[in-house]
VOPAPA-113965 format. One line per 5 residues: number of its first residue (from 0); for each residue x, y, z of C-alpha. Coordinates in steps of 0.25 Angstrom, whole numbers, plus 5000, padded with zeros to 4 digits. Example, Ala and Ser with C-alpha at 12.3 -4.5 7.8 and 13.67 -1.06 7.14 Angstrom:
! VOPAPA-113965
0) 5049 4982 5031  5055 4996 5029
This chain:
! VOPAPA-113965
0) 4888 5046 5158  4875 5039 5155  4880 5028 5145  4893 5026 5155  4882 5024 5167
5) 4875 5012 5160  4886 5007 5151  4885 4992 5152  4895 4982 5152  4895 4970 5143
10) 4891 4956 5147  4904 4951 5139  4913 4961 5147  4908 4957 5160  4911 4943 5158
15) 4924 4948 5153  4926 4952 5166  4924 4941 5173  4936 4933 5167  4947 4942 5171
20) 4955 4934 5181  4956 4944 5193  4941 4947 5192  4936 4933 5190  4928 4924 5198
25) 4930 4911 5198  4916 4905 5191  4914 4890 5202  4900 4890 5204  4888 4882 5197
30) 4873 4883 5196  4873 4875 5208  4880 4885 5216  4874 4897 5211  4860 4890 5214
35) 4866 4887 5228  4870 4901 5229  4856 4906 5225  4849 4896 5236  4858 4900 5246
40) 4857 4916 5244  4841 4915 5244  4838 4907 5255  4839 4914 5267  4831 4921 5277
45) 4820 4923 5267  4815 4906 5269  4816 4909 5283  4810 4921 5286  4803 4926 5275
50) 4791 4917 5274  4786 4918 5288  4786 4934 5285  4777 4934 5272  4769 4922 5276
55) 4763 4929 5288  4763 4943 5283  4762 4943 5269  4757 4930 5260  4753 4917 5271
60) 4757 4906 5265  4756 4910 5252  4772 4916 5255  4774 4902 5245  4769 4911 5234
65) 4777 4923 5239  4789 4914 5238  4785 4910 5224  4783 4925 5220  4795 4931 5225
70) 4803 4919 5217  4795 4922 5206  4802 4936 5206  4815 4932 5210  4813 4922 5196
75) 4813 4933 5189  4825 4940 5193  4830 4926 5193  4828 4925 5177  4835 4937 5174
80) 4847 4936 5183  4849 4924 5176  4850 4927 5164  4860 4940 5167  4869 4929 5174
85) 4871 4918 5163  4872 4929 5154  4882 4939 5163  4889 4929 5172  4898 4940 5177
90) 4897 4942 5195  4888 4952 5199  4874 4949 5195  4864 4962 5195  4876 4970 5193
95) 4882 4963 5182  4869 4962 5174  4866 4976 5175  4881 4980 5170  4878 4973 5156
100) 4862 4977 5155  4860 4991 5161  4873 4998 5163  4884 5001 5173  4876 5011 5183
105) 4864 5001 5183  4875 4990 5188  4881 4998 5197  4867 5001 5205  4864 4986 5204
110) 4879 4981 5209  4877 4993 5220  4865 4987 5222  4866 4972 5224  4881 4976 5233
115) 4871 4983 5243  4860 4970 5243  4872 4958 5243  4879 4967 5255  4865 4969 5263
120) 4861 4957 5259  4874 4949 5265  4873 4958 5277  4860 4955 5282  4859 4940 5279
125) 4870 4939 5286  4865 4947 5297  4853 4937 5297  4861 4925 5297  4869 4929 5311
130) 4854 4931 5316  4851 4915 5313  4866 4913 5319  4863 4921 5332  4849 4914 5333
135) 4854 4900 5332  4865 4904 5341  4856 4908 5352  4850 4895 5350  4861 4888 5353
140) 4864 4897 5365  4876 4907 5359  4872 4922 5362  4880 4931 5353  4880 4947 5359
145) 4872 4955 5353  4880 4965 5347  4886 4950 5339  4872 4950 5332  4863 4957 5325
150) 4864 4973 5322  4850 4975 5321  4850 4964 5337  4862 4972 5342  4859 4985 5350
155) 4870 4995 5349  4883 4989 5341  4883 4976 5335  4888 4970 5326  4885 4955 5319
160) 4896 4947 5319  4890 4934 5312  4884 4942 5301  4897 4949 5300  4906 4935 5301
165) 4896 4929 5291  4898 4939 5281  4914 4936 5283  4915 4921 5283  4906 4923 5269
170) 4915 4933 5263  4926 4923 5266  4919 4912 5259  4917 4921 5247  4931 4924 5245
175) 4934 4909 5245  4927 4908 5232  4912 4906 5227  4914 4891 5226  4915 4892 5242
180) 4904 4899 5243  4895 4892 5234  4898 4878 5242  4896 4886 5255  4885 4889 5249
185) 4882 4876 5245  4881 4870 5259  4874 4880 5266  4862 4880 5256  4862 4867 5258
190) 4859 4868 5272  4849 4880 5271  4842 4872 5260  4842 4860 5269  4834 4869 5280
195) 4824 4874 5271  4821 4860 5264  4820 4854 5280  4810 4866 5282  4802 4863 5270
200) 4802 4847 5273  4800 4847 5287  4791 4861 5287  4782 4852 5276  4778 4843 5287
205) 4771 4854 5295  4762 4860 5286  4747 4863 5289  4739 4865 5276  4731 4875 5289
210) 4744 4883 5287  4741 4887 5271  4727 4893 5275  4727 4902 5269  4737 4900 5260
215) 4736 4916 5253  4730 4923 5265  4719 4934 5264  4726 4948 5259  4724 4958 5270
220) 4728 4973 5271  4740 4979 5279  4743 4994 5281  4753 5000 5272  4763 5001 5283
225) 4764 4984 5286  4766 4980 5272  4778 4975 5267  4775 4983 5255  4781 4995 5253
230) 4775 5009 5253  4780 5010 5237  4771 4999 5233  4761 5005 5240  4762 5019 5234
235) 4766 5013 5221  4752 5003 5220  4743 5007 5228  4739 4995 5237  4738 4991 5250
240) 4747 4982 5255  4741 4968 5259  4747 4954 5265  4743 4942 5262  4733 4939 5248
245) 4740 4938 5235  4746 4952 5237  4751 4946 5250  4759 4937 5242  4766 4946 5232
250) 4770 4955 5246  4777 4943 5253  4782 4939 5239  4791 4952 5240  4794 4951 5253
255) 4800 4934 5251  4808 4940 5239  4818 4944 5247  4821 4929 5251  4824 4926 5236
260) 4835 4936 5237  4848 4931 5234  4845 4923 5221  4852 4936 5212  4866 4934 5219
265) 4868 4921 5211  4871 4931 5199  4881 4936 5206  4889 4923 5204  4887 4921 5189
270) 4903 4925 5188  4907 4914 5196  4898 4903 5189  4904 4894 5181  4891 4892 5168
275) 4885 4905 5173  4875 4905 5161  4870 4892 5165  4872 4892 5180  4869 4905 5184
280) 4854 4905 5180  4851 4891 5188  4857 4895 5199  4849 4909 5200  4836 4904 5195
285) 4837 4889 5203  4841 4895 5217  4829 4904 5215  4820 4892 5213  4825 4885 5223
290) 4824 4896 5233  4809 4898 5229  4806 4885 5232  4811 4885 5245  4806 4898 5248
295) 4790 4893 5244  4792 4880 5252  4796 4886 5264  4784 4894 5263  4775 4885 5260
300) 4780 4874 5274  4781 4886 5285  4767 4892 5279  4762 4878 5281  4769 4875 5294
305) 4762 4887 5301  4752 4896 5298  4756 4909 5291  4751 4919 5300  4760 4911 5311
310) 4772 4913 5304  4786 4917 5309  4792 4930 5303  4806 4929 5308  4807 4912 5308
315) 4795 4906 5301  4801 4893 5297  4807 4891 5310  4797 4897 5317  4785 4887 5309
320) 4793 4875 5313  4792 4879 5329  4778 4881 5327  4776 4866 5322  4784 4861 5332
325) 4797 4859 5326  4807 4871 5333  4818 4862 5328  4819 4867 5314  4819 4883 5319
330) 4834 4881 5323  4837 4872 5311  4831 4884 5301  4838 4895 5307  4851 4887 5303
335) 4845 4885 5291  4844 4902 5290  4856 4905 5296  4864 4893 5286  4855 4901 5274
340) 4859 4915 5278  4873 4911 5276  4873 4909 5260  4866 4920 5260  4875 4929 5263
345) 4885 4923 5257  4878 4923 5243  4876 4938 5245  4888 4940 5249  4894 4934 5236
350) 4884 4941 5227  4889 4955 5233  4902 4952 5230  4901 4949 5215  4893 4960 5212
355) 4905 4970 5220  4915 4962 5212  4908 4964 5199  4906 4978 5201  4920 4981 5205
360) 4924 4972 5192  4918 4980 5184  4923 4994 5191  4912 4998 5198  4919 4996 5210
365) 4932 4994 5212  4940 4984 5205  4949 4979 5218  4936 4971 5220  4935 4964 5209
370) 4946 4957 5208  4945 4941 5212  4954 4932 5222  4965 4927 5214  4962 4911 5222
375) 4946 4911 5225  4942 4920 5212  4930 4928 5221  4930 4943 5223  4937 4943 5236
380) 4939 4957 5238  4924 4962 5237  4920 4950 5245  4928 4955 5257  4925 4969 5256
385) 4910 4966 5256  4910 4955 5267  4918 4963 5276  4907 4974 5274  4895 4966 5274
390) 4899 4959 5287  4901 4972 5292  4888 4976 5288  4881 4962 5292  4887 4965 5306
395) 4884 4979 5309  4873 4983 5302  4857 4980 5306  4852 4976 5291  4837 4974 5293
400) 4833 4987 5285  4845 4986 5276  4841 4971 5271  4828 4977 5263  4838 4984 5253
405) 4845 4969 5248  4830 4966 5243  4830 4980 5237  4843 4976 5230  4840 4963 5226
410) 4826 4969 5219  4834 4980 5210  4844 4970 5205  4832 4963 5201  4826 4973 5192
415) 4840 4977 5187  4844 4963 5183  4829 4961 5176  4831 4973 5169  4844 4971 5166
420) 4841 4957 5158  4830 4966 5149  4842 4976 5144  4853 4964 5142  4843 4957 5134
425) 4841 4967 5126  4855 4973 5124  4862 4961 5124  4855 4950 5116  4867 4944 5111
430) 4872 4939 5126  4870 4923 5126  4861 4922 5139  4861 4909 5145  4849 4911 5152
435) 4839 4920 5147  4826 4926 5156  4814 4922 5149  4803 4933 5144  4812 4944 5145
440) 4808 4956 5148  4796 4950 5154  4803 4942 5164  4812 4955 5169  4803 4967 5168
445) 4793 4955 5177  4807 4953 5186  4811 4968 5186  4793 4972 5192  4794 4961 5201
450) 4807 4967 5208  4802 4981 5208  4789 4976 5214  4797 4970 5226  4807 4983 5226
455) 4794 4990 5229  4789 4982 5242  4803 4986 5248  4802 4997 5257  4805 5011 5255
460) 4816 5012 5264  4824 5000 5257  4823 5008 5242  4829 5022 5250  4842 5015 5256
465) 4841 5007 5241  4842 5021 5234  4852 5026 5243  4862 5013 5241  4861 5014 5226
470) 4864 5030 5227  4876 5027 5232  4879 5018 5223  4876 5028 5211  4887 5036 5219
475) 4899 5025 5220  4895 5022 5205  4897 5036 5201  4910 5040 5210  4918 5026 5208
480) 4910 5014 5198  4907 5024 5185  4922 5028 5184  4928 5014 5187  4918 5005 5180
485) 4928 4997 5170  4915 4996 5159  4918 5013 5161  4934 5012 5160  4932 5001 5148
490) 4924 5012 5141  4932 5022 5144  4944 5015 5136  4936 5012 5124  4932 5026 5121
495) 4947 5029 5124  4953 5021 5114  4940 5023 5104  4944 5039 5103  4960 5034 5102
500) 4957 5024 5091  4962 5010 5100  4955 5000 5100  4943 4998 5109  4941 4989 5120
505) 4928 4980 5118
């Protein structure tokens, strides 16, 4: 049972699997849409929120340097996915990966894993995103009833229709074909990156060097019970929590992580990437730099726009413009968000769909779902089930305390795939790597400490509802995924025709 639990299926054979005709996807996109896909995934709330949040609480305007540590981290994640999808360019990202390094079970956990953080993940972007919409349409005088909004606004029933018809309108799209959705994509990037240069540009204008004093705040002490680190650090190291000072850096640094998160789902695409070796990496490691230096430029304009302590937590660029007397440019960044949100989704919404269809390729799940439209070449079947259940779940369900286990998610595949990248070096040297992660294993062991480090900040509560999502997961794998796994069935029929002296498949 042991050697059947972590048997691992050859890079060559996954490949193979990607040319048969009813489980092909059609390969359209470029390093350019994968870069577009990576931008468009990771900006989000996090530039619009996040730094208001740590630059008061957590880091002053030092949050820059958070930015840059947290990029620093998601680098090295970076380094390793890319060279797992030059060398297995096959849909599924974490999932695949962990199929040809560490066995089926272990790729099982991960695919169940990254299913739950792309579902929630979808669900509550696109619950924030009918917020933006119902904010600016109060703005313009529409009043939608409450039980039309929110979940966690609505008293009694309600149910989110926007969140719900976004959800739809993208599953739709996704269904058409990824070509559509990368020039979607395309243009609404365009515009949310248009609204962040404007803020950076104009912002620029309204800096006071007064603002930047000081630039690293004095470190001051907090009780246990207000820090945002979580009791495990605290038992596990001894110390007491403090914001701001150096330390006050590396805590906002884990909390700004979270608006780097996205950057992974372009592995998912590497299937449908026409030069994976050479276009997956750029487009993984290029959106992430682009990202960061949005992400450290925004900081560095609303830090000096307004003093730190001054801050908005739930609108701080928008907020920092109507404190310098400029209220115009609050609307025009909340069109900015709402456009952003939109990709979003979308992207997270593709991802989860690849990693399903791979699974269900491969047997873990059933096989009905892998098979493609005979005209648009996407996985069509997953793609609907899903949306119809995320847009259920986007409408009925408040997310707020659910949204903690995407971070939790995102983490694990982290260490999976860092580890991952050790094993297959090592057990399959031969493999031609288009892109290799320099100073290995110093690079991933650094990647897989950094991950834990921030898994660990995450509060207890997030790692008990982890636990129990992957218990269930065991239990689907052991009841249906172990007994149907093609990689199972294929050795099955080896043994077979071994002990009858056929000749044996390869």
């Amino acid at each position: 049972m042991s050697s059947t639990l972590f048997r691992t299926k050859k890079v060559e054979q996954s490949i193979l699997d990607t040319e048969e005709p009813e489980h092909a996807l059609k390969k359209s996109l470029s390093a350019l849409d994968l870069t577009v896909f990576g931008v468009g995934v990771i900006i989000g709330t996090g530039i619009f929120v996040l730094t208001g949040t740590v630059a008061k609480n957590n880091a002053g305007p030092a949050v820059a340097l958070a930015f840059v540590v947290s990029g620093v981290v998601c680098a090295l994640a970076a380094l390793c996915y890319a060279e797992f999808a030059s060398t297995v360019p096959v849909a599924g990202s974490a999932y695949t990966f962990s199929y040809a390094s560490l066995g089926e079970l272990p790729a099982w956990i991960i695919g169940w894993d990254l299913v739950l953080e792309f579902a929630l993940g979808t669900a509550v972007v696109a619950v924030g995103w009918s917020g933006y919409i119902h904010s600016l349409l109060d703005n313009a005088g529409i009043h939608l009833p409450a039980t039309l909004g929110s979940r966690d606004a609505a008293e009694g029933f309600g149910f989110d229709i926007l969140a719900a018809l976004l959800v739809l309108v993208l599953t739709g799209i996704l269904v058409l074909g990824t070509k559509l959705s990368a020039r979607v994509t395309s243009i609404v990037v365009a515009i949310k990156v248009t609204v962040v240069l404007t803020v950076i540009v104009a912002g620029a204008f309204l800096i006071k060097g007064d603002n930047y004093d000081p630039f690293i705040p004095k470190a001051k002490e907090v009780p246990a019970g207000d820090s945002l680190q979580s009791p495990l650090i605290q038992l596990m190291f001894g110390w007491a929590p403090s914001n701001f000072g150096v330390m006050g850096i590396f805590t906002a640094a884990s909390v700004v992580f979270f608006a780097f998160i996205g950057f992974d789902v372009v592995a998912t695409a590497a299937e449908e990437t026409r030069n994976p070796q050479r276009d997956m990496p750029r487009g993984i490691l290029g959106s992430l730099f682009i990202c960061t230096a949005l992400y450290v430029l925004v900081s560095i304009v609303v830090t000096g726009m307004q003093h730190y302590s001054d801050l908005s937590i739930t609108a701080p660029l928008a907020d920092a413009f109507k404190a310098t007397g400029h209220p115009w440019f609050a609307g025009f960044i909340s069109f900015g968000a709402a456009v952003g949100l939109t990709t979003v989704c979308m992207i997270l919404l593709l991802g989860q769909t690849r990693v399903f269809f791979a699974m269900s390729r491969d047997g873990l799940l059933p096989r009905f779902f892998s098979h493609v439209h005979p005209r648009f070449k996407t996985p069509h079947r997953p793609t609907i089930l899903l949306g119809v259940l995320i847009a259920v779940l986007a409408g009925f369900t408040p997310l707020s305390e659910l949204a903690e286990l995407v971070n939790i998610g995102t983490l694990f595949a982290f260490v999976v795939v860092a580890i991952g990248v050790i094993i297959l070096r090592r057990s399959r040297p031969d493999l031609h790597r288009a892109f290799r992660t320099p100073w290995v294993p110093f690079i991933p062991i650094l990647s897989v400490a950094a991950s834990l480090w921030l898994m660990f900040n995450l509060p207890a509560e997030t790692w008990i509802r982890f636990a129990i999502w992957m218990a269930i997961g065991i239990v689907v794998y052991f009841l249906y995924g172990h007994s149907h796994s093609r990689l199972g069935r294929h050795h099955e029929t080896t043994v077979e025709q071994v002990v009858k002296g056929e000749p044996g498949m390869d």
